[in-house]
C-alpha positions as CSV (number, residue, x, y, z in Angstrom):
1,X,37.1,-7.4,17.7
2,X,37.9,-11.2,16.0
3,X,40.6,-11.1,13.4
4,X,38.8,-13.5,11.0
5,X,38.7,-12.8,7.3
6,X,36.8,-14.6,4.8
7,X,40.0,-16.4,4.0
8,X,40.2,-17.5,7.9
9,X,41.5,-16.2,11.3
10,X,44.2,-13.8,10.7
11,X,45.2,-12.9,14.1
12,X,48.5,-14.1,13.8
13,X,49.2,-13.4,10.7
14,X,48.6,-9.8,12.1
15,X,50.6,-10.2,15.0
16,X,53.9,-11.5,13.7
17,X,53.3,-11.3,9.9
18,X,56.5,-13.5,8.5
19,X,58.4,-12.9,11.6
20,X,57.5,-16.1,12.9
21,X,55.4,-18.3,10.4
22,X,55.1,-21.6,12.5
23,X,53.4,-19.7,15.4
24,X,51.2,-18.2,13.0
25,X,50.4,-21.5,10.9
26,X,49.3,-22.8,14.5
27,X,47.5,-20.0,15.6
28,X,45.4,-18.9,12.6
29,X,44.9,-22.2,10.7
30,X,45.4,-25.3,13.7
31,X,43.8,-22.9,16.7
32,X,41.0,-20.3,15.4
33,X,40.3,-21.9,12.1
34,X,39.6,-25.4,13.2
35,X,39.9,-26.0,16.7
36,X,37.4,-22.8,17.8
37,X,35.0,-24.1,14.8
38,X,34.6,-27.5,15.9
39,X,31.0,-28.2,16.8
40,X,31.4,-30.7,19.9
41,X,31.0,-27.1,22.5
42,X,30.0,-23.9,21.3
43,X,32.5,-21.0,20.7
44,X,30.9,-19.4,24.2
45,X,31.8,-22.7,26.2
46,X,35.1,-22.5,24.6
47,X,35.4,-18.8,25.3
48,X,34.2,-19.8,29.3
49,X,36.9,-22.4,29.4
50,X,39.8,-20.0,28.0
51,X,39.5,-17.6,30.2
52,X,38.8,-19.8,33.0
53,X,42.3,-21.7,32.0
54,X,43.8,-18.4,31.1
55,X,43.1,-17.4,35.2
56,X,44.2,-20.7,36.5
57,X,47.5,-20.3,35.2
58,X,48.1,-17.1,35.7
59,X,48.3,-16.0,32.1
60,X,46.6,-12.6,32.4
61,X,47.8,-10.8,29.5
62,X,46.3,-13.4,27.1
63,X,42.6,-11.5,29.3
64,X,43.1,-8.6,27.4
65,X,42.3,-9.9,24.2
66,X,40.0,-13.2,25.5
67,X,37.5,-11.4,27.8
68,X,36.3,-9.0,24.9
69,X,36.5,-12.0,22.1
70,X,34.5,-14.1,25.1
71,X,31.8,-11.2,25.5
72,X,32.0,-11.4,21.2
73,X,31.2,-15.0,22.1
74,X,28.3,-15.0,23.7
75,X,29.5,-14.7,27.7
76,X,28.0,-11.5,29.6
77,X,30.4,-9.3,31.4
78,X,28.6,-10.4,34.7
79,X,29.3,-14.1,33.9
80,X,32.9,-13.4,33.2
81,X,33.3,-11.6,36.7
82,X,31.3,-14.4,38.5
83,X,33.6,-17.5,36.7
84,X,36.6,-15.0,37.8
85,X,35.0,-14.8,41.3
86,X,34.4,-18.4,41.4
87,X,37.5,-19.4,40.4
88,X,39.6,-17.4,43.2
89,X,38.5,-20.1,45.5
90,X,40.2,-22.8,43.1
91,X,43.5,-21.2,41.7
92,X,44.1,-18.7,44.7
93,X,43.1,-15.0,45.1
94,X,46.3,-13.6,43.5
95,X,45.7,-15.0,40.1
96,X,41.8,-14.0,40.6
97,X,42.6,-10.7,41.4
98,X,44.9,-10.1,38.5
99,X,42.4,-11.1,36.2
100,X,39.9,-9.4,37.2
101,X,41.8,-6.1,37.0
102,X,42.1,-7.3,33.1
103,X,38.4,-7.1,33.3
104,X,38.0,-4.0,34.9
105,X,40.2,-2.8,32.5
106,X,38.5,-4.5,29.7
107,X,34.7,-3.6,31.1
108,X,35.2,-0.1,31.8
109,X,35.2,1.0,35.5
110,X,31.1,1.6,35.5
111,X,30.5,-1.8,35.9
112,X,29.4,-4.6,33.8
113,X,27.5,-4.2,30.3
């Protein structure tokens, strides 16, 4: 699932190869290469607190790749749809709802692994 190499993330580089080189600086070197590998929280807190963020603002098609790199993380399926669950009551049901159709979407429609 991760797009690191042993030469770093490459996740933008995949994405937008030289079509847009300052987002991918950013996102391969600045974001996944040293921010996710700082030491001060582990990469599942970090991966808790993305998607957490990710359903506060409503930014449900960045789920579909952080709920499986979350799970890749560390985070069970059941503790991604209980911090989506939680959070409903905190950034309103619509934005809780939408995410967790990422999830069921993500998880498989048998329930949680």
């Amino acid at each position: 699932m991760t797009s690191a190499s042993k030469n770093g993330w490459t996740g933008g580089q995949n994405a937008f190869g030289d079509f847009a080189p300052g987002l991918v600086h950013y996102t391969d070197r600045v974001l996944f290469d040293e921010v996710w590998e700082r030491p001060e929280l582990s990469k599942r807190d970090r991966s808790l607190a993305t998607v957490a963020a990710l359903t506060a603002m409503g930014n449900i098609d960045q789920l579909n790749f952080h709920l499986p790199f979350a799970r890749d993380n560390g985070v069970t399926e059941e503790e991604l749809i209980e911090a989506i669950t939680h959070l409903a009551f905190y950034t309103g049901w619509p934005k809780a709802m939408s995410a967790m159709t990422v999830a069921k979407k993500v998880f498989g429609t048998d329930g949680p692994n």
